[in-house]
MARBA-3410 file (N, C-alpha, C, O; in Angstrom, 1 decimal):
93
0.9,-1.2,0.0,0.0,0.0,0.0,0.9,1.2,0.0,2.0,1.3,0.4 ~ 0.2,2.2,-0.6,1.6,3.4,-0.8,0.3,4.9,-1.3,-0.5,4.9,-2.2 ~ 0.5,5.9,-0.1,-0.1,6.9,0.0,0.9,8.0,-0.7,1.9,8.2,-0.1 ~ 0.7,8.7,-1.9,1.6,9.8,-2.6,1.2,10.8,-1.9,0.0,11.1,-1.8 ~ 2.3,11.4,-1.5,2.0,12.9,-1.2,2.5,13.2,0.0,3.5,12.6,0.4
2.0,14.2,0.9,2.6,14.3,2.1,1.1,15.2,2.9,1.0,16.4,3.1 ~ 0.3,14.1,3.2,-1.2,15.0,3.8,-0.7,14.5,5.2,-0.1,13.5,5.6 ~ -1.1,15.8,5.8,-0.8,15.6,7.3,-2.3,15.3,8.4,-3.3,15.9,8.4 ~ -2.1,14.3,8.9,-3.6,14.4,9.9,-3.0,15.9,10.9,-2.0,16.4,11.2 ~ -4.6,16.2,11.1,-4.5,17.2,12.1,-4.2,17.7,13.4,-3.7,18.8,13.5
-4.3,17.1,14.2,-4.7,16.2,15.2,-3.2,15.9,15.9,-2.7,16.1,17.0 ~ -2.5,15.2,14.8,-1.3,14.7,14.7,0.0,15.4,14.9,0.8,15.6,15.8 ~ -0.3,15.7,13.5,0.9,16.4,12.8,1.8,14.7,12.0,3.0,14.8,12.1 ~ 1.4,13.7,11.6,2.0,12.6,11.2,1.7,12.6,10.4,0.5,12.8,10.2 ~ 2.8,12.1,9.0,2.2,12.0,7.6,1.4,10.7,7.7,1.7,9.7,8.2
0.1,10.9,6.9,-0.3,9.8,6.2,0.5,8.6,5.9,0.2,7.4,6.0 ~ 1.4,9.1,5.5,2.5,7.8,4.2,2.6,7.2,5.3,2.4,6.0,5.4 ~ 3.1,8.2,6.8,3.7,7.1,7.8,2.8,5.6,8.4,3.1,4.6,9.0 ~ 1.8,6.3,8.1,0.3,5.5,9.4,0.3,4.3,8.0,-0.3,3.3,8.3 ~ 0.6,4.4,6.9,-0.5,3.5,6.1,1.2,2.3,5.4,1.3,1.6,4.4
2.1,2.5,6.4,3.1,2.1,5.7,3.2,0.3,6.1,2.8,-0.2,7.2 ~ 3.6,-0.4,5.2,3.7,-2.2,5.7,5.2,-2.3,5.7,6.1,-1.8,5.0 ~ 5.1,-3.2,7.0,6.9,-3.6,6.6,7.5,-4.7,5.4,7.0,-5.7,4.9 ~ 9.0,-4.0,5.0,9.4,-4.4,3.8,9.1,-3.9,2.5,9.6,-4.2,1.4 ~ 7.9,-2.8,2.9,7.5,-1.9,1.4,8.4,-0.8,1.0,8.2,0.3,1.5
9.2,-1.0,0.2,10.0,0.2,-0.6,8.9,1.1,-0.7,7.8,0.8,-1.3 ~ 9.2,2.7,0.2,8.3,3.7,0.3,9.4,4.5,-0.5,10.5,4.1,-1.0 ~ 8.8,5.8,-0.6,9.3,6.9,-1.7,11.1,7.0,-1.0,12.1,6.7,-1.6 ~ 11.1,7.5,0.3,12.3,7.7,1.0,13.3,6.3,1.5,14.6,6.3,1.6 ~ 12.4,4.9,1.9,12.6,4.2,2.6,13.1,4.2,3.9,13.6,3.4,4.6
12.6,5.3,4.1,12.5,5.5,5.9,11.7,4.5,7.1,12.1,4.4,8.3 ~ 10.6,3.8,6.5,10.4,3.1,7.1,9.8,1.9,7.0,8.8,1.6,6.3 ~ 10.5,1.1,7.7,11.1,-0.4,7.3,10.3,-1.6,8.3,10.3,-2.8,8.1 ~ 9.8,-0.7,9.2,9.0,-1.9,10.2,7.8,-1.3,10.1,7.7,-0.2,9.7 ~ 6.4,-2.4,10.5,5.1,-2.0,11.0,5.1,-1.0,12.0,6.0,-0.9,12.8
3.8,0.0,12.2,3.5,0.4,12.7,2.7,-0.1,13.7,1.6,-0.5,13.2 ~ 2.7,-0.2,14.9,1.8,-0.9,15.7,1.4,0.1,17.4,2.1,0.5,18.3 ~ 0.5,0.1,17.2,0.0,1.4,18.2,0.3,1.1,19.6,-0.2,0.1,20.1 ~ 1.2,1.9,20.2,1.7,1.3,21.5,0.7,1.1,22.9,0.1,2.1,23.2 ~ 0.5,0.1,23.7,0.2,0.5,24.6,0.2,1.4,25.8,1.3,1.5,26.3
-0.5,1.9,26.2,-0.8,3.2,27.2,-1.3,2.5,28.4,-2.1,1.5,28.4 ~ -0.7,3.2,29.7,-1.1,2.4,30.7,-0.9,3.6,31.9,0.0,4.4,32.0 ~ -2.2,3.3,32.9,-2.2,4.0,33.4,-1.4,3.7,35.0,-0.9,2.6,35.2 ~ -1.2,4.7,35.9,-0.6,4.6,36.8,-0.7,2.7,37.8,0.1,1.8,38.0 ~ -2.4,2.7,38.1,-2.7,1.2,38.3,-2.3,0.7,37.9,-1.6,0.0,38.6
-2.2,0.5,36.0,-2.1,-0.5,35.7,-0.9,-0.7,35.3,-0.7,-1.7,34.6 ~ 0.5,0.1,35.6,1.8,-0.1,36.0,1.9,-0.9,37.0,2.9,-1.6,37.0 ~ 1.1,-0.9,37.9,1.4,-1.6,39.1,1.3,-2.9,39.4,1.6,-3.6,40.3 ~ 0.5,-3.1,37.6,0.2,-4.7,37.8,1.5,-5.3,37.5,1.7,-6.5,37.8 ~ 2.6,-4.4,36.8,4.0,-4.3,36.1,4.9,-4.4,37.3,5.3,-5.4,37.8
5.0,-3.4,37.4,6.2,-3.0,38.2,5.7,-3.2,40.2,4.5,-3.2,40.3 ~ 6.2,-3.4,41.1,5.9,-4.2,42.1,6.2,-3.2,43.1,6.8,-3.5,44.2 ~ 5.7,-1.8,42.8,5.9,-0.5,43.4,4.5,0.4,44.2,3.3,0.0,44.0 ~ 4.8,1.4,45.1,3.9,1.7,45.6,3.2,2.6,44.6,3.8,2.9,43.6 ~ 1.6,3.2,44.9,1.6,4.4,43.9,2.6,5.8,44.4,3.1,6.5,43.6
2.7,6.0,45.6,3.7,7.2,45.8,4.9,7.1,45.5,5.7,8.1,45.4 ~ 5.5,5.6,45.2,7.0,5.6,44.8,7.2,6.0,43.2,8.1,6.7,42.8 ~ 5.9,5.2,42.1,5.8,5.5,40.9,5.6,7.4,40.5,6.0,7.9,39.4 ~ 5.1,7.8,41.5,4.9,9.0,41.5,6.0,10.2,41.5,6.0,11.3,40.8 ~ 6.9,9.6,42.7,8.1,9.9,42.9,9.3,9.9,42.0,10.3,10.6,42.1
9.1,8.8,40.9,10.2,8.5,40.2,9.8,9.4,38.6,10.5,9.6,37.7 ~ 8.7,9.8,38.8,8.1,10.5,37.3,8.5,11.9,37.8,9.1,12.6,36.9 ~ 8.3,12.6,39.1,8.8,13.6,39.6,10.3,13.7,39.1,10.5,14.3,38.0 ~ 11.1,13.3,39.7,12.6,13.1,39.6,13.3,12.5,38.1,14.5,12.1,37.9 ~ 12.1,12.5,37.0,12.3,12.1,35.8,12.8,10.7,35.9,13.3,10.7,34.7
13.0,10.0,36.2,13.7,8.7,36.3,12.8,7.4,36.0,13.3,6.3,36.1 ~ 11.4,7.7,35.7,11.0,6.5,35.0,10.6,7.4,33.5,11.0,8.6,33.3 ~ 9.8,6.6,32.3,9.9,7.0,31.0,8.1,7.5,31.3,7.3,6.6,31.6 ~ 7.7,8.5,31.2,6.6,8.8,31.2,6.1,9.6,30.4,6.9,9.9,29.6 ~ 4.4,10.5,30.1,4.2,11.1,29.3,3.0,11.8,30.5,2.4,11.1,31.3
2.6,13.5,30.4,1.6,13.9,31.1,0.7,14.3,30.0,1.3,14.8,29.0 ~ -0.7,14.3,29.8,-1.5,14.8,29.8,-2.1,15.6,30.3,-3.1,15.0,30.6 ~ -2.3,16.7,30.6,-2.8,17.6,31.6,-2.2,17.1,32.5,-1.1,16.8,32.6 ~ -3.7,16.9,34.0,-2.9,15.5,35.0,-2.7,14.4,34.7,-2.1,13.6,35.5 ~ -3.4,14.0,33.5,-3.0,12.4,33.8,-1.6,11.5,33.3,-1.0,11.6,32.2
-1.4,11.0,34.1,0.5,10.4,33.6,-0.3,8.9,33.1,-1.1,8.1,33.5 ~ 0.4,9.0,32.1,0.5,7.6,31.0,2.0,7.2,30.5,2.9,7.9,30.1 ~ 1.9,5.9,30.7,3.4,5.2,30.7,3.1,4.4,29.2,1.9,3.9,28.9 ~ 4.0,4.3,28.6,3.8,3.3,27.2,5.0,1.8,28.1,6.0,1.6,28.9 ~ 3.7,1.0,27.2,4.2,-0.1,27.9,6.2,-0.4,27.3,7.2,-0.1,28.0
6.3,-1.0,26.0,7.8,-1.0,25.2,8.4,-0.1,26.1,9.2,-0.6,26.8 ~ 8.2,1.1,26.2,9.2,2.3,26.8,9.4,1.6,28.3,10.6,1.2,28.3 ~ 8.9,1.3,29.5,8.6,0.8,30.5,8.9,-0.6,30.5,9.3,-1.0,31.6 ~ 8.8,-1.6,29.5,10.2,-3.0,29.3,11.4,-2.7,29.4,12.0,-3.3,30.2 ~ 12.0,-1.7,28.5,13.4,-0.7,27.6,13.8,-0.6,29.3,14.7,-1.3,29.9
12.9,0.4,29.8,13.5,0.9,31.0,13.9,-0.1,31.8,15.2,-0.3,31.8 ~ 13.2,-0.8,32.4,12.9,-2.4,33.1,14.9,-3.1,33.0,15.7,-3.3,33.9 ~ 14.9,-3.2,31.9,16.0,-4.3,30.6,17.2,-3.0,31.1,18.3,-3.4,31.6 ~ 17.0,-1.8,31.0,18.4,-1.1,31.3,18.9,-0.8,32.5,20.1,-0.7,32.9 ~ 17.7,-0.7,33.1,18.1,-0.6,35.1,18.4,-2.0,36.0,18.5,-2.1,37.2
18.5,-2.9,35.2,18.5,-4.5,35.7,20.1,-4.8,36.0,21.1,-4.9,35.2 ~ 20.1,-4.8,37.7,21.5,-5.2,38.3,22.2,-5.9,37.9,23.3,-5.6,37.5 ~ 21.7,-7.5,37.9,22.5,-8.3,37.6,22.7,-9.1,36.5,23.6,-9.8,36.5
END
């Protein structure tokens, strides 16, 4: 599948070509080479089903930037891949 042009969603700011792209498809640039797959979003709770923390410690560590997070107004949303990544690089032994 192959979208010509460069229409931007609104909303976004992401080209079309990007959202509609399959992996292994020679696109115009060949910038992108893998699937797109829409990340999961997870809320503070449902970190917790993750990570084996209090809510004031998760709280604390988004304060002090030290976990990978994202705010919304108030609401903090963790992407799950980013929160593995992290998981895999802070791991002692």
């Amino acid at each position: 599948m192959r979208v010509v042009g460069q229409i931007f969603c609104l909303k976004t700011l992401i080209p079309f070509r990007r959202l509609f792209c399959v992996a292994g498809e020679n696109t115009n640039r060949g910038e992108f080479d893998e699937p797109l797959t829409r990340p999961r979003w997870l809320t503070v709770n449902q970190l917790r089903e993750i990570l084996p923390l209090k809510k004031s410690r998760i709280y604390y560590l988004t304060h002090v930037a030290a976990i990978p997070h994202h705010k919304i107004g108030q609401t903090l949303l963790f992407r799950e891949d980013e929160i593995l990544e992290w998981m895999a690089r802070n791991r002692v032994a």
